[in-house]
C-alpha positions in Angstrom: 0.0 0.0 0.0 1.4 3.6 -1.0 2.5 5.8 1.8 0.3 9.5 1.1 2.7 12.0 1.9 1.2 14.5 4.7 2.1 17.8 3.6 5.0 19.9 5.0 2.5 23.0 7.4 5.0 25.3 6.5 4.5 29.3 7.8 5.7 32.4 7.7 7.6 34.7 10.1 5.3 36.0 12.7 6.2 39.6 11.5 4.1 39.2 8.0 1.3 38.7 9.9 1.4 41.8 11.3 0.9 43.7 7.9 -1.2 43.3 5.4 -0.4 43.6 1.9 0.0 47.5 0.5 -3.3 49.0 -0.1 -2.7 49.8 -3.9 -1.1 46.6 -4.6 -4.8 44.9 -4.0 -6.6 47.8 -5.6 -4.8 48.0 -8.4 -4.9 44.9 -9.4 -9.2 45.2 -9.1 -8.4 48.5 -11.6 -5.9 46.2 -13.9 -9.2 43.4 -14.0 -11.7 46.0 -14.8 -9.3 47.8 -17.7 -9.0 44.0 -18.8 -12.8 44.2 -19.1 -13.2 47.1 -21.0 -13.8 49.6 -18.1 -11.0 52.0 -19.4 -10.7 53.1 -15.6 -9.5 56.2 -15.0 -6.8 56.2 -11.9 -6.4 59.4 -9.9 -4.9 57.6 -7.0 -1.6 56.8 -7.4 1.0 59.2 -6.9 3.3 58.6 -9.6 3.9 61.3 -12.3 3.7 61.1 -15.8 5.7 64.2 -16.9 9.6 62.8 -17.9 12.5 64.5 -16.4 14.7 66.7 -17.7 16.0 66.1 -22.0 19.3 66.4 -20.0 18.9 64.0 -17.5 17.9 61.3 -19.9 20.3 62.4 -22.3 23.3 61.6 -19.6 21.7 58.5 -18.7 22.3 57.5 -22.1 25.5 59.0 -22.6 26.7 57.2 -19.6 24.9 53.8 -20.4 27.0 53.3 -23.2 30.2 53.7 -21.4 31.5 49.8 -20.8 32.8 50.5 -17.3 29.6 51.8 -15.6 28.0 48.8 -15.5 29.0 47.1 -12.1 28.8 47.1 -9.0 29.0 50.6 -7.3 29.9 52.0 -4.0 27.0 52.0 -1.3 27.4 55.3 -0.4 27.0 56.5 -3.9 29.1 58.3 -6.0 30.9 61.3 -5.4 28.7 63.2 -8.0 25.8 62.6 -6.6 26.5 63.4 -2.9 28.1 66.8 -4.0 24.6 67.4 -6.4 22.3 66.4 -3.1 24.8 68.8 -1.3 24.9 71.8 -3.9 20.7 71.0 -3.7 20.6 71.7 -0.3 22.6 74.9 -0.2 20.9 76.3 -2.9 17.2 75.6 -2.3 17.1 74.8 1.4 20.1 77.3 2.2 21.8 74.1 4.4 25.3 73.1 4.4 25.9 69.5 4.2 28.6 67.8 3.9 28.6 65.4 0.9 31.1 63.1 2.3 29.6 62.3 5.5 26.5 64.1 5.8 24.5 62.5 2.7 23.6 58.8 2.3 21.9 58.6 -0.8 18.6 55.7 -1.2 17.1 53.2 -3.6 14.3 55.7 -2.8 13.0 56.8 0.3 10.5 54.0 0.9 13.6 51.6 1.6 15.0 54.7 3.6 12.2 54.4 6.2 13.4 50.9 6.6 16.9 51.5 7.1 16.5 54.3 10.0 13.9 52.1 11.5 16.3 48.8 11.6 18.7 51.5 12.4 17.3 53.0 15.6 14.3 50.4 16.8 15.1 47.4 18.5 11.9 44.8 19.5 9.6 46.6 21.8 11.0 50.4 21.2 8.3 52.9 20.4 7.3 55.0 17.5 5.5 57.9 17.0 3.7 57.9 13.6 1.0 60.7 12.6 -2.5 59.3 12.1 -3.4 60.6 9.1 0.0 59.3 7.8 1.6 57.3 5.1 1.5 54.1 5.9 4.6 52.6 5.0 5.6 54.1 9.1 3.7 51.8 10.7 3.8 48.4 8.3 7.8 49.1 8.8 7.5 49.9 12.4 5.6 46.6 12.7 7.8 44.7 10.9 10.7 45.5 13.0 8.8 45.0 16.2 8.2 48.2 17.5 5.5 49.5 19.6 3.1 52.4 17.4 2.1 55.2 19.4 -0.1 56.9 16.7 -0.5 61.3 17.2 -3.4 62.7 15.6 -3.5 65.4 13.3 -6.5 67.2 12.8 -8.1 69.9 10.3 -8.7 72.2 12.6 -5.1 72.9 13.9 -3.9 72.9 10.1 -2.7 69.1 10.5 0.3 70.2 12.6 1.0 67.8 16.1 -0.5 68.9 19.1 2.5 68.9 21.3 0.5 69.8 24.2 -1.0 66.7 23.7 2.5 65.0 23.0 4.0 66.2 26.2 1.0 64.4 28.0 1.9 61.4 26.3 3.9 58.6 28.0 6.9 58.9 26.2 8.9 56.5 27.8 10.7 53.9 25.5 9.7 56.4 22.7 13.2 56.4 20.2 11.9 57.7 16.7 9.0 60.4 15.5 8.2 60.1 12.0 6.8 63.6 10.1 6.1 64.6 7.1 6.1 68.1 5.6 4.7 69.3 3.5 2.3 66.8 4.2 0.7 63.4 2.6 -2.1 63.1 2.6 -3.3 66.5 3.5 -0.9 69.0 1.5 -0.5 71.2 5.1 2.9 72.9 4.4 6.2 73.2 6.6 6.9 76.3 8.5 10.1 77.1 10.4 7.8 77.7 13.7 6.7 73.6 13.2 9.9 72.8 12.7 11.3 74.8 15.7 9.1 72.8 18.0 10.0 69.3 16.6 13.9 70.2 17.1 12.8 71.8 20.7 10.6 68.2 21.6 13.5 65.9 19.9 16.1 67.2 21.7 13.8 67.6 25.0 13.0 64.0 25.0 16.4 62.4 22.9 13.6 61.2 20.3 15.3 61.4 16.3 12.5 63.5 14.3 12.9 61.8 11.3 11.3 64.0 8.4 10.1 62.6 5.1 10.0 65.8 2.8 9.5 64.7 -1.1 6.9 67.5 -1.8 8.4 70.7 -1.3 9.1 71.6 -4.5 5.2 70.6 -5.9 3.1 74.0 -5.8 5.4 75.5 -3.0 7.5 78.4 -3.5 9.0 78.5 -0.3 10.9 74.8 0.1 12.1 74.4 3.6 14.2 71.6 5.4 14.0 70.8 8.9 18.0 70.8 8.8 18.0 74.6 8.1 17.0 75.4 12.3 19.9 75.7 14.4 20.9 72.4 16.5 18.6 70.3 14.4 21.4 67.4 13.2 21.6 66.7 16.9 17.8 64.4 16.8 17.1 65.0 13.4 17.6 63.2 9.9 15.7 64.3 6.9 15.0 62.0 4.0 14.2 63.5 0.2 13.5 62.1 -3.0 13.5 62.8 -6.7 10.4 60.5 -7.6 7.7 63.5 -7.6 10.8 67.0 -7.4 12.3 66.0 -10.7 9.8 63.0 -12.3 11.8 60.1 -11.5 9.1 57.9 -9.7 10.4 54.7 -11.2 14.3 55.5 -10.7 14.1 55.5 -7.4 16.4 58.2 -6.1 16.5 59.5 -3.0 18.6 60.1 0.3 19.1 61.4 3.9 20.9 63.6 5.3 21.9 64.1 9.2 24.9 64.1 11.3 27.8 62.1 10.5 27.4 59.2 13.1 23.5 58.7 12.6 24.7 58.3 8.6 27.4 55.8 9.9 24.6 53.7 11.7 22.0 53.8 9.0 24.9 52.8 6.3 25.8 49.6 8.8 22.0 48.7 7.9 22.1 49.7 4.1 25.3 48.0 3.3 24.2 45.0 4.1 20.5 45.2 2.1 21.8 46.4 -1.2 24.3 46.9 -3.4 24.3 50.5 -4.5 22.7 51.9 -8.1 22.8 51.8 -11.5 26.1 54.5 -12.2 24.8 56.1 -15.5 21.4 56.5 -13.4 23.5 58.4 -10.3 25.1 60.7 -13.0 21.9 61.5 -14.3 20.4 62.3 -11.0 22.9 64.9 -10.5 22.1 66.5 -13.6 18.8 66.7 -12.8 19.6 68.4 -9.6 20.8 71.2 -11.4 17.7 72.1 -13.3 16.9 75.6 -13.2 14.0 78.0 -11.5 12.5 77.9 -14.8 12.2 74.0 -15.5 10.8 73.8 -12.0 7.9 76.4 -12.6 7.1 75.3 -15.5 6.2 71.6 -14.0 4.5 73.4 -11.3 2.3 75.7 -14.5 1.3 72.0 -15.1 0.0 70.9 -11.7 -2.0 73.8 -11.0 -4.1 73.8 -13.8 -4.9 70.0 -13.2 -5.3 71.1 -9.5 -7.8 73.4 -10.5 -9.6 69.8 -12.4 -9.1 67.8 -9.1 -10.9 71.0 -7.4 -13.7 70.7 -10.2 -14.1 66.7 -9.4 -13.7 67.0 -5.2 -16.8 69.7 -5.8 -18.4 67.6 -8.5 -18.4 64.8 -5.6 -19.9 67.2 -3.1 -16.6 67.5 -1.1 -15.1 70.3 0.5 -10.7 71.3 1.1 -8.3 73.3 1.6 -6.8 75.9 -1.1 -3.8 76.5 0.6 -2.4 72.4 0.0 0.8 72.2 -1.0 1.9 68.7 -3.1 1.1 66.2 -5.4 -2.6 65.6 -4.4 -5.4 66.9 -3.2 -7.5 65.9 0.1 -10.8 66.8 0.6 -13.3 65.9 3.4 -16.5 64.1 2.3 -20.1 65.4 2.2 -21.8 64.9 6.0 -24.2 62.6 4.0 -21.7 60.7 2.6 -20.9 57.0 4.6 -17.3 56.6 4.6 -14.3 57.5 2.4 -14.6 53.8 1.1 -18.1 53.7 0.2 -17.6 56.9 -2.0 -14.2 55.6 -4.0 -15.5 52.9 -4.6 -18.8 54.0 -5.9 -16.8 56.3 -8.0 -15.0 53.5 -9.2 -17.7 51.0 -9.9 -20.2 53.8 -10.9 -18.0 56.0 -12.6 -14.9 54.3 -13.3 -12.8 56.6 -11.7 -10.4 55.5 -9.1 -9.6 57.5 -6.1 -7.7 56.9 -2.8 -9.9 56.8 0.3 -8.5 58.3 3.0 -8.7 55.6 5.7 -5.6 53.8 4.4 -4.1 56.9 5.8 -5.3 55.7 9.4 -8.8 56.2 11.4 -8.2 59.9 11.3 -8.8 60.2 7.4 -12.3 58.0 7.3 -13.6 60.9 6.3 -11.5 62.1 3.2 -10.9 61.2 0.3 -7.4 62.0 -2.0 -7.0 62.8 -5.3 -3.4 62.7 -7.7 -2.2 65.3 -9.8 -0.6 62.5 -12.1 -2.9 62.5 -14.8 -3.1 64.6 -17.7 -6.2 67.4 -18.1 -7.8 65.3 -20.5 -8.3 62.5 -18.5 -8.9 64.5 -15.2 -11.8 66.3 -17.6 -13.3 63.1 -18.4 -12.9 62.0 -15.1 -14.5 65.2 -13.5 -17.1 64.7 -16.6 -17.8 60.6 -15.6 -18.5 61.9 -11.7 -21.0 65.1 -13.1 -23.1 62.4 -15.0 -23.7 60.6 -11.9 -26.6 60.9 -9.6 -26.4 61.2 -5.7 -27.2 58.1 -5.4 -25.3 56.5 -7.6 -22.4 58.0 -5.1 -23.7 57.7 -1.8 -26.4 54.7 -1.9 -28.1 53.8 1.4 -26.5 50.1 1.9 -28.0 47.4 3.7 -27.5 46.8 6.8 -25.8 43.6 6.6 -23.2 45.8 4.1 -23.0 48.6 6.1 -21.8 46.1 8.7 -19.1 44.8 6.1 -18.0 48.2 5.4 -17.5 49.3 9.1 -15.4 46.2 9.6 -13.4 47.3 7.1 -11.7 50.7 7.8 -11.6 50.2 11.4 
């Protein structure tokens, strides 16, 4: 008689339980199966822009591509190029004096970054701060590496900025990292020195790192700042930038942090040993496209405003109301009093309308009741969008569900 192998119960870490696969990797893939069906979706969720970069960034990419001895493996703090460029960046947009050889780490993008300074500074147990709304790549890391969340509300009313009265109430023992993120995502609130004043004043205060993750200042802002820029700040602080949405390069994924010499040192013990630096030709071009002029950045920003003022058009065409003053890549609106839930809407927009937008409860609790929209489509599309959402009835948008579905909803953005 045959033996019927049992099968092998294998599982995995107890850490990817503790996450749940990436919010747009599951709803794309629903968008991908409707396009497939002939739904010609129309996706004004996901941040990535569709304007190139510079002729001469591309053209140096090339240039250098071609060279045979640019192909291998290259150093993982990056090349010397590219640190001064990130440097020269600084001093000339920021007004903050870095210096390239020990104060600059550059990234395979700045996602990866928030894992490095987490592995970096968080050991089992230590505690986070992470804003609620936030992005939530700072608490599936923070989990990951078995830290404890302590979550700080922003709210509309105080412009989105912390509450530090209520942070100083806080327990804050155990407490080793604060992630922020200004200008902000998902909201668009912009930086000012005062905020960034008080975030050096509670960092240093507590000995918490203020880790800031600021890829937006350059989108509709004509005032970038850095938190580096306020005196005494490199002593808690590290400041992570990118060139996916500043310069186009979403899918190149260049980035970096800056901060004092010894917190580069630790965060390079972790990076060393995760990858193995980037593509040369790709660093050259990145510090080309560091250099690009007043000009080339207004006219990018000559783009997003008037598709801002289309994404203002479609938040009012779904009976939503927000900020003029945002700052960024997107724009976050807060949902008519009638309206359910953020999910409830998106998705009636998207099954209704065929318009995908980001509901803003994957942002945490705090943004159930927005909704955001990307800048990264063209005015065409965000005119037949806004046109799709007009042609709509209310209750096409906000239908009154069942209860058993209303149920299935609430279980789901809690």
């Amino acid at each position: 008689m045959q033996k019927v192998n049992k099968a092998c119960e294998i599982m995995p870490a107890a850490r990817v339980g503790n996450v749940q696969e990436y919010y747009f990797s599951k709803k794309l893939q629903e968008v991908a199966e409707m396009n497939a069906a002939g739904k010609n979706v129309i996706n004004l969720g996901v941040g990535s822009p569709d304007l190139p970069p510079s002729e001469q960034t591309i053209e140096t990419l090339c240039r250098h591509a071609h060279h045979a001895g640019e192909h291998g493996y290259q150093p993982y703090t990056g090349i010397p190029e590219l640190r001064k460029g990130f440097a020269d960046w600084y001093k000339r947009w920021y007004h903050v004096e870095l210096d390239p050889q020990t104060e600059i780490l550059p990234l395979i993008g700045s996602k990866e970054g928030v894992l490095h300074v987490s592995l970096a500074f968080l050991n089992p147990g230590d505690r986070v701060l992470i804003p609620n709304p936030g992005y939530p790549t700072y608490t599936s890391v923070s989990k990951l590496v078995g830290a404890e969340i302590i979550n700080y509300d922003l709210n509309e009313e105080s412009g989105w900025m912390p509450d530090f009265e209520a942070l100083e109430k806080t327990d804050l023992s155990g407490v080793r990292l604060m992630w922020v993120n200004y200008p902000n995502m998902p909201t668009g609130a912009n930086a000012t020195m005062e905020l960034f004043e008080k975030l050096v004043t509670f960092g240093r205060k507590h000995g918490i790192i203020i880790c800031n993750d600021n890829p937006y200042s350059f989108i509709l802002n004509d005032h970038p700042l850095s938190i580096l820029s306020v005196p005494g700040a490199r002593e808690v602080c590290i400041e992570m930038n990118s060139m996916s949405k500043s310069h186009n390069m979403p899918g190149w994924r260049i980035a970096m942090l800056a901060g004092n010499a010894r917190f580069i040192h630790w965060i390079l013990k972790v990076k060393s040993n995760v990858d193995s630096g980037q593509f040369k030709p790709m660093q050259y071009a990145a510090a080309e496209a560091l250099n690009a002029s007043k000009e080339w950045y207004e006219q990018m920003n000559r783009v997003y405003a008037k598709r801002r003022l289309l994404a203002g058009k479609i938040m009012k065409a779904l009976g939503c109301r927000y900020d003029e003053k945002q700052v960024g890549l997107f724009l976050w609106g807060h949902i008519p009093d009638q309206a359910e839930n953020a999910e409830t809407l998106a998705d009636n927009a998207l099954h209704n309308a065929n318009v995908f937008i980001t509901p803003g409860f994957i942002f945490g609790n705090r943004g159930e009741k927005y909704i955001r929209i990307s800048l990264c489509s063209n005015e065409e599309m965000l005119e037949e969008a806004l046109r799709r959402i007009e042609s709509l009835s209310p209750k096409d948008l906000s239908p009154n569900p069942s209860p058993q579905e209303r149920g299935r909803r609430i279980v789901t953005v809690s």
